[in-house]
N, C-alpha and C positions, 0 to 999 in steps of 0.2 A: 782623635782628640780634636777639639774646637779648639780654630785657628783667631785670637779676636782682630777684628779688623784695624790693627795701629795705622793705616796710612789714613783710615778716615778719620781714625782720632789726631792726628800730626795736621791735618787741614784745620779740625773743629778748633784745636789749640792755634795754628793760624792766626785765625778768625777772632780770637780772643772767647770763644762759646765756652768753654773747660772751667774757667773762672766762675761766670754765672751759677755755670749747673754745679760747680762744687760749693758757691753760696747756699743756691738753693736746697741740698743736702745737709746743708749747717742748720740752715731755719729751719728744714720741717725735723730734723733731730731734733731741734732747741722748742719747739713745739710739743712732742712727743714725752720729753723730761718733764718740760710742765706741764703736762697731764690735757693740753690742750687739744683733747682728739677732731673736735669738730675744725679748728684751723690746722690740723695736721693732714687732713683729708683735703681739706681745698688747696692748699698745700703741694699734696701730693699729685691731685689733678691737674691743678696748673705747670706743675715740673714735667710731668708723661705728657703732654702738649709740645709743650716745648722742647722734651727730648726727642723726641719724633719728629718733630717739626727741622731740628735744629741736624740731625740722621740723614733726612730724608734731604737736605737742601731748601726746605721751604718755611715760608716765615708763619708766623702763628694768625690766628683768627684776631683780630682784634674786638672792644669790646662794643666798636660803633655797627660791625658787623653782626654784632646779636648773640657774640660769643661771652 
């Protein structure tokens, strides 16, 4: 059985990161109800960024970067 990794989420919580990502869970659901697919996908993109980013210890691309 898969063990999930709590002490990297007891850090991310810390950090204050848990709050964001459980925003951004709100919005692209609140997106997806109203039928808003094209901003549920960027949406979506922008959270997988940031969760990974926010995983891994490293901060995101910004958008002066070209991201």
């Amino acid at each position: 059985m898969r063990r999930w990794p709590t002490k990297g989420l007891r850090r991310l919580a810390d950090q204050g990161e848990l709050t964001q990502s459980g925003e951004e869970h709100i919005t692209l659901v609140d997106a997806i109800e109203a039928g808003e697919g094209e901003r549920a996908v960027e949406l979506m993109r922008s959270h997988l960024v940031h969760s990974r980013g926010i995983w891994a210890g490293r901060t995101e691309p910004t958008a002066a970067a070209g991201h």
